[in-house]
N, C-alpha and C positions, 0 to 999 in steps of 0.2 A: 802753022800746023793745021792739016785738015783732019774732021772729024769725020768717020761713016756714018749718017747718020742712020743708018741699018744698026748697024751695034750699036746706036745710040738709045735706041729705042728696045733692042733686047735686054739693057741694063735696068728701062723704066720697069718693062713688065717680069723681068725678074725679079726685083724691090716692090713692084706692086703683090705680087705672089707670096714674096717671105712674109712681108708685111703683113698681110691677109692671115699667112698661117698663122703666123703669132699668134694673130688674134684670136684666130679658132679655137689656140689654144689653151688662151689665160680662158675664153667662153667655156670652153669642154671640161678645164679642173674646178670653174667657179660649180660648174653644173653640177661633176661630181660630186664635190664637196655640200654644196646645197643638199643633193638626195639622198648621201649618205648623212648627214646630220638628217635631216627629216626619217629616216627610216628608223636611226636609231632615238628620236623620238618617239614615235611608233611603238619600237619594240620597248623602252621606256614605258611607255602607257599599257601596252599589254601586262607588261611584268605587275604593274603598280595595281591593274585589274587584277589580277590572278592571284596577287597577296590580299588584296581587298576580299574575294569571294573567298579563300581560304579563312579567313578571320571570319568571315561570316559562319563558316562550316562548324568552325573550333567552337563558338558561340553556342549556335545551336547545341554542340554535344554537354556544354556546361550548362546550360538551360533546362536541364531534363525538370520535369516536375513530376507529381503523381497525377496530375487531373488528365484527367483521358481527353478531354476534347483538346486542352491544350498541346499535349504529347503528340496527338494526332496531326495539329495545324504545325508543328516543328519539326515532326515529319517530314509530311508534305513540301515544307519550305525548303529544307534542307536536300531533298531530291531535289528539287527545282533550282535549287544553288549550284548543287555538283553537276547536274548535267550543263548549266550554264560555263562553271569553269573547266569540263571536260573539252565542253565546244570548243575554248575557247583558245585552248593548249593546241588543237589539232587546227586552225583558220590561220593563213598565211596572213600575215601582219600588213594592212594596207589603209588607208584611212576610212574608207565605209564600214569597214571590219571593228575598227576602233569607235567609230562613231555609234553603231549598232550596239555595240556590247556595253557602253559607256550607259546608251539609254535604259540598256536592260539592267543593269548594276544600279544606277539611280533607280529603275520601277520595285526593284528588289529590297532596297534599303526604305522606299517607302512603306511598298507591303509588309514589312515587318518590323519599322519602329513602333507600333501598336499590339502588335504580340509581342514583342521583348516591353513593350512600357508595361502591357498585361501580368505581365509574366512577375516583372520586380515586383510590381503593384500585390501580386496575389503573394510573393515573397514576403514582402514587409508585413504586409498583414498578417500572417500566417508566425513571421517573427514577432509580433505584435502581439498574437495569441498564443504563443509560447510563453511567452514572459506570465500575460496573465494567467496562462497556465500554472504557471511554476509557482506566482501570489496565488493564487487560489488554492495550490494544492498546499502550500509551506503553512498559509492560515489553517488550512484543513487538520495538519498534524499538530497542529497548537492547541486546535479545540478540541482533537483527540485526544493531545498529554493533558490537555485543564480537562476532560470531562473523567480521563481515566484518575488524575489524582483526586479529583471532588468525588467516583465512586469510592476509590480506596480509603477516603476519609469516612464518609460515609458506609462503610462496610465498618470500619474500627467502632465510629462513634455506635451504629448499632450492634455491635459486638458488646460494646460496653454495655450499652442498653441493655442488649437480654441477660447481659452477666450483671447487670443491677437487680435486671426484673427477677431473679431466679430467687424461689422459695425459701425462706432460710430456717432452722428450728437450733435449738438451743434446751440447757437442760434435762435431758436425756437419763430417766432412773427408772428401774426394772424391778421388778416383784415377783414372787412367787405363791400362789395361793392355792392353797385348799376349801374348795367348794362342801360342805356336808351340812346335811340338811337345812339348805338356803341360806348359810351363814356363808362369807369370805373369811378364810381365816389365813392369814399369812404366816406362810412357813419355809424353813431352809434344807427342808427332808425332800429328797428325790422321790421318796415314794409315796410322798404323799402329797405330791404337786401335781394339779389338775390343769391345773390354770395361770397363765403367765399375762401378768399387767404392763404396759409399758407408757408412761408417762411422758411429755416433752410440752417445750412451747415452740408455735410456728410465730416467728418475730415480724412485725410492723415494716412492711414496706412499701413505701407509696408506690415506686414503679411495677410492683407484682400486682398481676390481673387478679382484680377478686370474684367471689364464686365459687363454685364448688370443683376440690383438689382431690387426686384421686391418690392416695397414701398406700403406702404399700408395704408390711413388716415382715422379716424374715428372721427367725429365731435358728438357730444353729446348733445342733445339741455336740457334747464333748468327742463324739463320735466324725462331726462333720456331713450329718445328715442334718435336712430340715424337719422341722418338727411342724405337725399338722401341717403339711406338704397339700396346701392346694390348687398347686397346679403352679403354671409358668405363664411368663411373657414376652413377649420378641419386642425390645425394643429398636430392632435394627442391627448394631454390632454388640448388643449384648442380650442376655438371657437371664431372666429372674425369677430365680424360683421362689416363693411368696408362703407366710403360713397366713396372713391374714390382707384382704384389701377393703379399708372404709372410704367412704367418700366426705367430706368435711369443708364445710362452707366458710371460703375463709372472707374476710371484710378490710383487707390492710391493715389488721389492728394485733395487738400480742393476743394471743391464743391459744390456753391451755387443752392442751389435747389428752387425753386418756383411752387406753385401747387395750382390749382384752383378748387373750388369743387358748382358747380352748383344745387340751393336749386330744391326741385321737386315742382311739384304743390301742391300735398299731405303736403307741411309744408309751403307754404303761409298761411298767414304770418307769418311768423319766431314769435316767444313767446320771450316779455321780461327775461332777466337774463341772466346770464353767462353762456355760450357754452365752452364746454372744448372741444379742441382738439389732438389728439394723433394720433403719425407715429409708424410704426412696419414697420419693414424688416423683413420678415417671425413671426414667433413668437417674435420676440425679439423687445422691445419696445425702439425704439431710443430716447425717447424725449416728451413732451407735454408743451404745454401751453394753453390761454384762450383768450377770450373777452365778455364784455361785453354789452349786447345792450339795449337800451332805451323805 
């Protein structure tokens, strides 16, 4: 059999050419495959930045404080964040692009791990001083309820006091007299009664201030007028009209008191019935009794 070796040799470089292509071609899909997996790295690493500086954003907005200079620097930051991740949405994805933003993301996170440590830092504190806020305030209402019950004890116990210390008088007996020619004569004749005696004891009592007490008699004739009417006094919510006011030095001790009360001409002659008469030491009524006349 003879061979051409003409066609012998279009068969090598045939087979050298398929051969070749192959190759190109396992070379051309390794390639593809190589640069698409690296892109989608890439676009990977974008994505993974852009949720980073978003978290950074969210941060900031949960970070607010009241201190102005802090508000200010979180500000600041957080402009500096968004125009970063604006950039960074709008930069075709390529490795310098990655590399760049990677740096600026790292100098971002360092620039502001010391305003957010700040920031906790001035947190805690501040929760720190709430709390002792809230002891100091909760002991404050304690020493208000113990000082208001120590007043309110102390208003009874002096309550009691002055309702110890208050004047007291006892045996209480009335007369009627006829004054003629420098004699007293006692009598139960209306018209012929001048003069009204009224007799009592002021009684021993250590907590009553001693000194001079200013006593005060009001005789009442059967009509409901006062008798030798000298005048009034305002004790405030009351009004007392007086026939007689002596002054009488008292020592904490029992003390017979006698008091004479001289009728005017204006109540000659004195009116059948019963005249009541009644003592006060200032407002406070020590005592009364009566007589009656003929």
């Amino acid at each position: 059999m003879i061979v051409n070796p003409q066609f012998f040799n279009y068969r090598l470089i045939i087979g050298s050419l398929v051969a070749t292509i192959a190759v190109l071609c396992v070379f051309s899909f390794t390639s593809y495959q190589s640069i698409r997996t690296h892109q989608q790295f890439l676009e990977q690493e974008k994505h993974l930045m852009e949720n980073e500086l978003s978290q950074m954003i969210l941060r900031y907005d949960n970070s607010l404080t009241s201190n102005n200079l802090l508000s200010t620097q979180l500000e600041d930051a957080k402009r500096e964040t968004q125009v970063a991740l604006d950039s960074l949405k709008l930069m075709q994805v390529d490795l310098s692009v990655i590399s760049k933003f990677k740096n600026q993301v790292i100098n971002l996170k360092e620039k502001n791990n010391l305003l957010f440590f700040t920031i906790d830092s001035l947190k805690a504190i501040n929760h720190n001083l709430q709390k002792e806020k809230l002891l100091a305030y909760n002991e404050l209402q304690k020493e208000r309820l113990t000082n208001k019950k120590l007043s309110e004890e102390n208003f009874i116990l002096n309550k009691k006091l002055e309702e110890g210390a208050v004047l007291t008088a006892n045996s209480f007996k009335a007369k009627a007299v006829k004054n003629f020619l420098g004699k007293a004569i006692i009598t139960r004749k209306a018209s012929s009664t001048n003069q009204i005696d009224v007799s009592f004891t002021l009684v021993e009592n250590a907590l009553a201030e001693n000194g001079d007490k200013e006593l005060y008699v009001q005789i009442v004739n059967p009509k409901n007028n006062v008798v030798a009417d000298k005048g009034s006094i305002d004790f405030g919510n009351s009004l007392l009209i007086y026939s007689l006011k002596e002054v009488v030095n008292y020592q904490n001790n029992d003390m017979d008191v006698t008091l004479s009360i001289d009728t005017d001409n204006d109540d000659q002659p004195l009116t059948k019935g019963t005249y009541h008469i009644n003592v006060f030491h200032k407002n406070h009524h020590l005592g009364s009794t009566k007589i009656e006349l003929n």
